[in-house]
C-alpha positions as CSV (number, residue, x, y, z in Angstrom):
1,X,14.5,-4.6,-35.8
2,X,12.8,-5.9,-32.6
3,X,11.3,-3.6,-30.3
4,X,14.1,-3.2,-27.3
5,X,12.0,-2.4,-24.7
6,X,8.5,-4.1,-23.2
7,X,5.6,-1.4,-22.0
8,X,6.7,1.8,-19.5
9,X,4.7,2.7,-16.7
10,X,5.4,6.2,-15.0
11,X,6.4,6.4,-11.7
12,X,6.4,10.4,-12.1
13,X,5.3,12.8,-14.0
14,X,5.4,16.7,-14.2
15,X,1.9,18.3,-12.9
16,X,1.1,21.5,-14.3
17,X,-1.1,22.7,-11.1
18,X,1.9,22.1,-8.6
19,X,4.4,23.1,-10.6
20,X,6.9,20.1,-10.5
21,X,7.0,16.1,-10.8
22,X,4.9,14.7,-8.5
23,X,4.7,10.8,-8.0
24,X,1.6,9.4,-10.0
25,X,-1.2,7.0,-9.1
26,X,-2.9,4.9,-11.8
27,X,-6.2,4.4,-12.0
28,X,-8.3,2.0,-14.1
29,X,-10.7,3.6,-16.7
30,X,-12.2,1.0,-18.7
31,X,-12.1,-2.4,-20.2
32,X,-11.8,-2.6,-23.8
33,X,-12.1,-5.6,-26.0
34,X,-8.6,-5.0,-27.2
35,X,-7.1,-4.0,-23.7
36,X,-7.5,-1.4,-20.8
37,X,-7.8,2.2,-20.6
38,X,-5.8,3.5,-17.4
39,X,-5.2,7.2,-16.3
40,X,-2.5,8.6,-14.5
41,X,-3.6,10.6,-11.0
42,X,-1.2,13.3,-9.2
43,X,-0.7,11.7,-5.7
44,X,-0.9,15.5,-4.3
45,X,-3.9,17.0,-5.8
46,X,-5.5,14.2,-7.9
47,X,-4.9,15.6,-11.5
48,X,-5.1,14.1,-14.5
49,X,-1.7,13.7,-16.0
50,X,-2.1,11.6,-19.1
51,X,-3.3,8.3,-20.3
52,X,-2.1,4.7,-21.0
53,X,-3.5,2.2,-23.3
54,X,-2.8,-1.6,-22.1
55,X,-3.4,-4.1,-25.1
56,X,-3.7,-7.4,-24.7
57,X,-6.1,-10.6,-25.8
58,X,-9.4,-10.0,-25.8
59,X,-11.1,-10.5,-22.0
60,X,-14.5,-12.6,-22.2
61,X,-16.3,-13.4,-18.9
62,X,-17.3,-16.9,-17.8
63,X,-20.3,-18.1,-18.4
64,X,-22.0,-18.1,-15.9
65,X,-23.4,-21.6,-13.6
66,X,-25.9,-23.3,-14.8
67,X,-28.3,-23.8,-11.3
68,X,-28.0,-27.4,-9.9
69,X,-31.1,-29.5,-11.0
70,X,-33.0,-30.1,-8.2
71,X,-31.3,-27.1,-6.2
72,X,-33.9,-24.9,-4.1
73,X,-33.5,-21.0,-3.9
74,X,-32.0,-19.6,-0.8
75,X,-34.5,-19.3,1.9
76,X,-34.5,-15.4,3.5
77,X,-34.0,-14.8,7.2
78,X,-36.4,-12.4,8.5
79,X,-35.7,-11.6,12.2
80,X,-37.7,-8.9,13.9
């Protein structure tokens, strides 16, 4: 059977400190090989609520530009 629904992201969720569902903020945690890590904030007092685990393709960086042949290095300013 294929899955019927794609990935959930909480709008709300019940916070234990003020004592009903408060709307939720989420905040990056890290950046995994296989995904992210995010973590779900209460928008009134900024506690933790729960996590959510985003997987995806694995994220490489570019590689980085190989300096121009001939290119100087940036001269610095100094003004006194």
């Amino acid at each position: 059977m294929p899955p019927q629904f794609g990935a959930f992201t909480a709008s709300e969720l019940y916070c234990p400190k003020c004592a009903r569902s408060q709307p939720v903020r989420e905040k990056l945690l890290l950046v995994l090989p296989t995904g992210e890590l995010h973590e779900y904030l209460c928008s009134q007092c900024a506690t933790s609520l729960g996590e959510r685990e985003v997987t995806g393709p694995a994220l490489t960086a570019p590689p980085p530009n190989p300096p121009r042949r001939g290119a100087r290095p940036p001269r610095l300013l100094l003004r006194g």
